[in-house]
C-alpha positions in Angstrom: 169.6 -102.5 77.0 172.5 -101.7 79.2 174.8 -101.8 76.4 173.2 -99.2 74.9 173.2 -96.3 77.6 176.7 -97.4 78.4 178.6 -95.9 75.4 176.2 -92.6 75.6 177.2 -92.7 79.4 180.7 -92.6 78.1 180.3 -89.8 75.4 178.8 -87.6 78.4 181.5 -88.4 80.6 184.0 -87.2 77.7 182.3 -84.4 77.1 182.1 -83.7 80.5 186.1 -84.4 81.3 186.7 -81.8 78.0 184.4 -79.1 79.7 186.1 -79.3 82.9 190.0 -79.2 81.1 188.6 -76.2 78.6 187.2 -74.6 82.2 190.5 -74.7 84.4 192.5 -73.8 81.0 189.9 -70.7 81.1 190.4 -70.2 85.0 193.9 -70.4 84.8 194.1 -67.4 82.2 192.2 -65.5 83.9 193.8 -65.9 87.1 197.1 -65.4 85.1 195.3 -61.9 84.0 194.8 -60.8 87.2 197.8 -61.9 88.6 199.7 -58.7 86.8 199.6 -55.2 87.8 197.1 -53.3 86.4 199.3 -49.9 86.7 202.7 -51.5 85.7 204.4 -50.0 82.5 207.3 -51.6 80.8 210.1 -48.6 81.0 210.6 -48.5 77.2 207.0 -47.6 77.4 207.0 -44.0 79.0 210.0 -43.1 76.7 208.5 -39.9 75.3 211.1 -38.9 72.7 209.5 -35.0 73.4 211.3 -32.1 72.6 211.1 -30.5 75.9 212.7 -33.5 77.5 216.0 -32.8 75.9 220.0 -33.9 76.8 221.0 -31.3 74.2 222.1 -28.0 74.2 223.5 -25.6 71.4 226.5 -24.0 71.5 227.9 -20.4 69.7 231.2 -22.5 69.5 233.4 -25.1 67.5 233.4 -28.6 68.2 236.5 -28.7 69.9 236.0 -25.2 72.3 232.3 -27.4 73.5 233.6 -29.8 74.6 236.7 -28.2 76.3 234.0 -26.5 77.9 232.2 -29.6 78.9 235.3 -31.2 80.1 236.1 -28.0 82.5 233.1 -27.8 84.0 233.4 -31.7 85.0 236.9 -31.1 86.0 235.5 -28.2 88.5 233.3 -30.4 89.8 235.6 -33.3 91.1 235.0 -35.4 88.4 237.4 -37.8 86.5 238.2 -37.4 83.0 238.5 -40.9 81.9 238.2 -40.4 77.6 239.1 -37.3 76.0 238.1 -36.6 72.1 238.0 -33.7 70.4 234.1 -34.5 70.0 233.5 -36.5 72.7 234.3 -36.4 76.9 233.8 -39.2 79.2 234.2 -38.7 83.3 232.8 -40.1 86.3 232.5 -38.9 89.8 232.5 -41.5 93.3 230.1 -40.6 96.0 229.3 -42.6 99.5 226.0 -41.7 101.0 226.1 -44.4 103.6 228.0 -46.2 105.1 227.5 -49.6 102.9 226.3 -47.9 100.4 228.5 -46.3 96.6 227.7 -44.4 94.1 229.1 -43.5 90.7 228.0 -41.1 88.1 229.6 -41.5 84.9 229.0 -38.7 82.6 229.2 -38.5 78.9 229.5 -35.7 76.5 229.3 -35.9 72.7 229.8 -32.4 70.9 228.8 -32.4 67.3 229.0 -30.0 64.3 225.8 -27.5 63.3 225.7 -26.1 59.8 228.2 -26.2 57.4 230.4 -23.4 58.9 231.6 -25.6 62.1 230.8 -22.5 64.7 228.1 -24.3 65.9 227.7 -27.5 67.9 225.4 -29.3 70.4 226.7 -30.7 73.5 224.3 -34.5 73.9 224.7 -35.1 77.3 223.3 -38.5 79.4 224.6 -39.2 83.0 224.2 -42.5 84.8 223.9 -43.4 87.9 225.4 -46.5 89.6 224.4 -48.2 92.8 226.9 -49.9 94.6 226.3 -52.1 98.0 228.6 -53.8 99.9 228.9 -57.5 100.1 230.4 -59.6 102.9 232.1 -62.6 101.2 233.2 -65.1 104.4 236.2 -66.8 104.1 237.3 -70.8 105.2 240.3 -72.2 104.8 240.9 -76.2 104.4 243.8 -78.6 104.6 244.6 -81.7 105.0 245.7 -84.1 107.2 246.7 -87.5 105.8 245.6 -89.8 108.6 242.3 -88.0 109.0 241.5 -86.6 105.6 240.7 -82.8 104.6 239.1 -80.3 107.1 237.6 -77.0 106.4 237.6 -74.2 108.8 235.4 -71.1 109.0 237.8 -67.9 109.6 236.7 -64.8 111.2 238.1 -62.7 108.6 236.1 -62.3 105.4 236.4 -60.4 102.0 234.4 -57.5 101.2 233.3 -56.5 97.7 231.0 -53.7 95.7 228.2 -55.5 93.6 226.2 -53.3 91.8 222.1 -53.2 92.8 220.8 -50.0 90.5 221.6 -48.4 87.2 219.7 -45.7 86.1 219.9 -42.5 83.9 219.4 -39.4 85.5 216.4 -37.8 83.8 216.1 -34.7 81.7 216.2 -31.5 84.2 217.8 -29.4 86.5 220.7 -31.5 86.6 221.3 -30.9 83.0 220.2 -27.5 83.1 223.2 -26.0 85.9 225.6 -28.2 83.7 225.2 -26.8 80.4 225.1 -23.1 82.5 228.8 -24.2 83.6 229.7 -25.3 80.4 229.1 -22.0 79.0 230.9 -20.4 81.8 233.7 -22.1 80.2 233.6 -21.2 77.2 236.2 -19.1 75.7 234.8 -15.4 75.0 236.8 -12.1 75.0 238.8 -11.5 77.8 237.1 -9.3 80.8 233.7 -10.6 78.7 230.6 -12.6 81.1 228.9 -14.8 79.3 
């Protein structure tokens, strides 16, 4: 009579071993669920692609006189012209606003045709931001000695170097907005005219 409540002893004891395996698999999903933040967005995600959030501006000018203008105004403004196109201007600008601590903007211009006439054109303009932080690299120096073997000593001197922590787009704005009103400061116009 034992036999016979041993092998249903053993199919509740597999049933039971199942239940408990399906239960932490259960438990460890949920806990997996709550382990992420409720609020967090993936960036992609809050990419609007609205019309009011625009990097464009048109232009009452060629191709060519928009971005001249676009390359003047980052001229007066310290920054580096580092590719010139007829349609397209590339500069960037260094700032340090601590002591460890560099930035660079790189800005980019592309000016492209409206209508069929060519004396229109839109400036698309994006600007990104680097983060730079300084990085203490300490250096040793080793030789060898042959009854001894090879020693390595720690110098005081060490070697510094800029590693870049952040890169980010500057959003849609005021930013933009006193750019594109410099670039059409500069554009040309009849002489003694303000635009």
């Amino acid at each position: 009579m034992a036999r016979q409540e041993q092998p249903g002893l053993a199919k509740c004891l597999r049933l039971s071993r199942v239940r408990r395996r399906l239960a932490t698999i259960a438990l460890l999903g949920l806990l997996t669920a709550c382990a992420t933040e409720p609020g967090r967005v993936t960036v992609y995600q809050s990419e609007g692609f609205a019309a009011d959030e625009t990097f464009s501006r048109l232009f009452d000018a060629s191709v060519e006189a928009t971005c001249e203008a676009a390359r003047r105004a980052l001229l007066s403004q310290g920054y580096r012209v580092t590719t010139q196109r007829d349609d397209f201007i590339s500069g960037s600008k260094s700032f340090q606003p601590e002591g460890e601590v560099h930035v660079q903007i790189v800005f980019n211009v592309v000016c492209a045709s409206v209508g069929a006439g060519g004396q229109l054109a839109t400036a698309y303009v994006n600007a990104v931001q680097d983060r730079y932080t300084l990085k203490k690299n300490p250096n040793s120096a080793s030789f060898g000695v042959a009854a001894i073997g090879s020693l390595s000593i720690p110098l005081t001197a060490s070697g510094d170097s800029l590693v870049k922590v952040a890169s980010e787009t500057i959003p849609a704005g005021r930013f933009y907005d006193r750019f594109f009103a410099l670039m059409l400061r500069n554009l040309p116009g009849p002489i003694g005219s303000d635009r």
